[in-house]
C-alpha positions, -999 to +999 in steps of 0.1 A: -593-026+839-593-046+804-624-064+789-621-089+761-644-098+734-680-109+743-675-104+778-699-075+799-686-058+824-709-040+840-697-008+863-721+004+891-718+039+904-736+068+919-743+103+905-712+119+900-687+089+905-671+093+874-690+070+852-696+094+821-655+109+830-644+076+825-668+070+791-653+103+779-620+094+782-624+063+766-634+076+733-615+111+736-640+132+742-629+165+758-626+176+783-621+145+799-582+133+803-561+105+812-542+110+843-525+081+845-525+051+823-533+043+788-562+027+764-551+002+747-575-010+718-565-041+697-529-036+711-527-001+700-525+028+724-555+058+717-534+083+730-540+111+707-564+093+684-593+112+679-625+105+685-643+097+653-610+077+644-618+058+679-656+051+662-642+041+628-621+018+650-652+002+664-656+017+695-691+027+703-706+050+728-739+050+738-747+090+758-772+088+788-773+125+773-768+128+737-760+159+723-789+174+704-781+184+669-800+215+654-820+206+618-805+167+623-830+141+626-825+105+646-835+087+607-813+111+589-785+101+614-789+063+617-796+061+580-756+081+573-743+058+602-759+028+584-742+039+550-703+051+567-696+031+589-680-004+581-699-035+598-731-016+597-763-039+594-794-026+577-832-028+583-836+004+600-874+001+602-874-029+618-848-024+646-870+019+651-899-004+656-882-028+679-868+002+704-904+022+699-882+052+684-894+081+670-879+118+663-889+126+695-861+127+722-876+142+747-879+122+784-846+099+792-863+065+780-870+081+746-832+095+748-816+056+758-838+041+730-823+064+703-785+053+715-800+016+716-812+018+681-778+037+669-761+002+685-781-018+670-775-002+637-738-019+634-711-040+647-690-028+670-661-040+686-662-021+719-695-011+730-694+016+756-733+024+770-735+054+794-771+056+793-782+037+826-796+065+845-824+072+869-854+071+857-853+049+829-887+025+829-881-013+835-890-017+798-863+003+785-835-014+811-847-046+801-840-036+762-811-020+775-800-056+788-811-073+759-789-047+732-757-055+757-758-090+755-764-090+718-734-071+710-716-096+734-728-121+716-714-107+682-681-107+699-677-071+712-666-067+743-693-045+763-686-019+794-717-010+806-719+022+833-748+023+855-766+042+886-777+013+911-812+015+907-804+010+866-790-020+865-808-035+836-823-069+852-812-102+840-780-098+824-762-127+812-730-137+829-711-106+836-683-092+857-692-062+882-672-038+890-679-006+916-672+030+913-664+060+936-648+089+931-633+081+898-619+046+915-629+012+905-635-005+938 
């Protein structure tokens, strides 16, 4: 699989196909592994970098189920990534008000919005969304759609992973890729 610079590629799978394995493994994320291989980022191999050093990179990874983090607030986070992270754009109000955030993460729409609004915080090279579940209203695909082919716009190439009744609806030109069982088909 490779994916270049402002090209989508958009990966279709049901529940349990190995969609948030393969998003894992991507960034580094334990306990997901390469068993065969390698990930190869701006002609370097990952193996053994770790994750945060695979964010500083420019790779971004949007959870369909973000970890909560005890006494740490959505603002307070996107306002640190805002400030550490190099390429990061500001006008945090503006882009909360655009993906109707709040503190509130509670329902799966609320929970894709948040990663939306972290994306849209900066400039990634590699965009990496793993937050097309079921569920999600056809408001919050649609943004969902929208936030993928911005960042493909800005140049980053973006790998979007998906349940088939998710796929956020008119996506700009894109390859399509299906997966079972941990296969790309």
């Amino acid at each position: 699989m490779s994916l270049e610079a402002g090209e989508i590629l958009l990966i279709v799978g049901g529940p349990g196909s190995g969609k948030t394995a393969l998003a894992e493994a991507l960034l580094g994320l334990p306990p997901a592994r390469l068993t065969g291989g390698s990930i190869v980022f701006r002609g370097a191999d990952l193996e053994g970098v770790a994750p945060f050093q695979r964010a500083r990179k420019g790779i971004f990874l949007g959870f369909q189920a973000p970890p909560v983090l005890p006494g740490v607030a959505l603002g307070d986070l996107t306002r640190a990534q805002t400030a550490a992270i190099p390429g990061a754009r500001q006008s945090l109000r503006e882009r909360r008000a655009r993906f109707g955030v709040d503190e509130e993460l509670a329902c799966a729409d609320a929970r894709c919005r948040g990663e939306l609004l972290q994306l849209a915080c900066w400039t990634p090279s590699l965009v990496v969304l793993d937050v097309l579940g079921p569920g999600l209203s056809p408001a919050t695909l649609t943004l969902a759609g929208q936030a993928a082919a911005e960042a493909a716009a800005a140049g980053a190439g973006v790998l979007l992973l998906a349940v088939p009744e998710a796929v956020p609806p008119g996506l700009p030109r894109h390859r399509a890729a299906r997966l079972e069982d941990g296969r790309l088909c």
